[in-house]
C-alpha positions as CSV (number, residue, x, y, z in Angstrom):
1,X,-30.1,-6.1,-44.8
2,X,-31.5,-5.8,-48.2
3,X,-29.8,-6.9,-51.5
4,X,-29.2,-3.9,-54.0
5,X,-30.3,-5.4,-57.3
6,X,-28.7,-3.9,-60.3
7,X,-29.2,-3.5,-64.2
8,X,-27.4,-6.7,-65.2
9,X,-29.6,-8.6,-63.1
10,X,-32.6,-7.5,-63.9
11,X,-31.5,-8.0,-67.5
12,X,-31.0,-11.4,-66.7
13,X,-33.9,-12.2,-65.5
14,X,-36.0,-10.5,-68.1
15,X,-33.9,-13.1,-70.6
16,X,-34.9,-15.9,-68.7
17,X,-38.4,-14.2,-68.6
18,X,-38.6,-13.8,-72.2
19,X,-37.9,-17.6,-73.1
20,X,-40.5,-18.8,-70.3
21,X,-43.2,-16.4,-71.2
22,X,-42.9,-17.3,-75.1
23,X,-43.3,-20.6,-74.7
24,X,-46.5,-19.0,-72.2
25,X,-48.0,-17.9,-75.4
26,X,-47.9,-21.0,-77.5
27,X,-49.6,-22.8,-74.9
28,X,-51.9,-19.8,-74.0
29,X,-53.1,-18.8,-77.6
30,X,-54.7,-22.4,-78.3
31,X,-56.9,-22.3,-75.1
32,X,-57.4,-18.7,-74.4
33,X,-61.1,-18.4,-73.5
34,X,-63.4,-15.1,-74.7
35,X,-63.9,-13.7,-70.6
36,X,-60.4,-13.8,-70.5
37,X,-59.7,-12.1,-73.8
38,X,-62.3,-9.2,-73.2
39,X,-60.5,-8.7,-69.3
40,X,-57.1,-8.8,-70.8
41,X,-58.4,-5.9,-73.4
42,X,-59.8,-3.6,-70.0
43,X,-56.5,-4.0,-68.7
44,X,-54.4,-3.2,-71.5
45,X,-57.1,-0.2,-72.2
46,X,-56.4,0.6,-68.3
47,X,-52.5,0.2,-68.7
48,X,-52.7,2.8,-72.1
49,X,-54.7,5.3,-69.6
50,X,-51.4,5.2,-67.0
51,X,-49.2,5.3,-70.3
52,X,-50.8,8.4,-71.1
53,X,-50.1,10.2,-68.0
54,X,-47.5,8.7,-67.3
55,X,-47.7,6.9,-64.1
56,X,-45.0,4.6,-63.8
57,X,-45.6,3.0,-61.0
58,X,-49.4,2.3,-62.1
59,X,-48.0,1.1,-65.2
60,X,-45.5,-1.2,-64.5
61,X,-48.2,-2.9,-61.7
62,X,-51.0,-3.0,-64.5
63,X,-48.3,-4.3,-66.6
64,X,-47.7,-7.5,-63.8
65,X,-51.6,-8.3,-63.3
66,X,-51.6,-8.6,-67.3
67,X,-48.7,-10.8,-67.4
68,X,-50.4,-12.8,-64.1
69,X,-53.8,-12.8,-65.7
70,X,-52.1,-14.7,-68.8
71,X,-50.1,-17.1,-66.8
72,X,-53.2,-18.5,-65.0
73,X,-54.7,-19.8,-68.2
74,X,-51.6,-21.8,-68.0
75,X,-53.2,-23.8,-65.0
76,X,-54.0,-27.6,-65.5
77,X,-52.0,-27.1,-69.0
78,X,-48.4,-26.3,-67.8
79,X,-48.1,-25.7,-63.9
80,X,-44.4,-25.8,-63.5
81,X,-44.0,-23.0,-65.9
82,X,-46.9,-21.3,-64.5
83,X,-44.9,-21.4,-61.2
84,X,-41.8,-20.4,-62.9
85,X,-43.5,-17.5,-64.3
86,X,-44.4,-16.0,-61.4
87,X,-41.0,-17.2,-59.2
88,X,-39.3,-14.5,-62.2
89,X,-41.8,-12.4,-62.1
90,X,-41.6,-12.0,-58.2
91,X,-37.9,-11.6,-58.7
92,X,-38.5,-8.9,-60.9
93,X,-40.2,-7.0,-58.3
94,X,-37.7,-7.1,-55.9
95,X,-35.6,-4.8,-58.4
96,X,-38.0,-1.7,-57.9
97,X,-35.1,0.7,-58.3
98,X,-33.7,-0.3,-61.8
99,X,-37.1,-1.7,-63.1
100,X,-39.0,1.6,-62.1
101,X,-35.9,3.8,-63.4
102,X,-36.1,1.9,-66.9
103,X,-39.7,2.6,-66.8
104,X,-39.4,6.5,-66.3
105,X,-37.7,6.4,-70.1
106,X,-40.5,7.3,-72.3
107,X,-39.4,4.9,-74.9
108,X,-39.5,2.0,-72.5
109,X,-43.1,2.2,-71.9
110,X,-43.8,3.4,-75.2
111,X,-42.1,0.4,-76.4
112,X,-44.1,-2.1,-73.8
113,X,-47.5,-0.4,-74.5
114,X,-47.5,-1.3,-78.2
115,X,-46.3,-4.5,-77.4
116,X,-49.2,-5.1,-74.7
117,X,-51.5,-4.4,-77.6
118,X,-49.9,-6.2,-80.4
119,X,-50.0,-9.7,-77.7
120,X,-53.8,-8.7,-77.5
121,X,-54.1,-8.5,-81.5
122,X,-52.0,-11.9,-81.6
123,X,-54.2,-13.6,-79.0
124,X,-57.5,-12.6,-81.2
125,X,-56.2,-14.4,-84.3
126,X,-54.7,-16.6,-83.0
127,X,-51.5,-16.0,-84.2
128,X,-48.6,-18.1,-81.8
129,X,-45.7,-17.3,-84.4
130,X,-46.7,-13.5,-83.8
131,X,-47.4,-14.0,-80.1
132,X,-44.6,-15.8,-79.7
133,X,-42.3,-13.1,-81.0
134,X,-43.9,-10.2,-79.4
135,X,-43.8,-11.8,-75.9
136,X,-40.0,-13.2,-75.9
137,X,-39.6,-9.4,-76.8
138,X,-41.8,-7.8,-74.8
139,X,-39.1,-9.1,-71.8
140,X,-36.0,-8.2,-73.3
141,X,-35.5,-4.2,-73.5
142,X,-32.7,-2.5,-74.1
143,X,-31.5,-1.9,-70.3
144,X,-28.6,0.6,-69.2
């Protein structure tokens, strides 16, 4: 039997989300490395090229192995929240119905592309107020 996971949920956990990954990106801006940096850019660059035509389904994956990629520089710094990150964000999967369906809104992935590339500005200065903003954000659309 499998669990129907519905809007409110998923809004819930994209809260608890957005207060985990912010604290992410204090911790992540002071350590952030240049290899890391430059592959973060390729995949935002790679998650603007599904934005453009629209593939949701590319998107919202590219949009995980972003998040993922950023949470590992946690490692040796914070590993309970790194854990935690990715215990929500494998919740998150588990609602492919509502999270693809937000998704399909044009203003949804508008909205988390220019965010993807605003963290990226952030990370290059160095900017944790600015990060920090943009990521709690980032997890907390408006949802249906």
């Amino acid at each position: 039997m499998v669990k129907e996971v519905s809007y409110k949920e998923l809004k819930e956990i994209f809260q608890v989300l957005g207060v985990l990954d912010k604290l992410a990106a204090g911790l992540i801006v002071e350590h952030i490395k240049l290899p890391e940096l430059t592959q973060l850019e390729k995949m935002t660059n790679r998650l603007e090229r599904a934005y453009i035509v629209s593939e949701v389904e590319k998107f919202i994956e590219l949009n995980y192995s972003i998040h993922e990629t950023l949470w590992d520089s946690l490692k040796n710094k914070n590993d309970f929240l790194m854990k935690e990150l990715n215990y929500c964000a494998n919740q998150v999967k588990m609602c492919s119905y509502p999270l693809t369906s937000t998704f399909k809104n044009p203003k949804t992935m508008k909205r988390s592309m220019i965010a993807h590339k605003e963290i990226i500005e952030a990370l290059k200065s160095k900017d944790k107020k600015k990060l920090e903003i943009i990521t709690y954000d980032h997890w907390v659309p408006p949802l249906p």
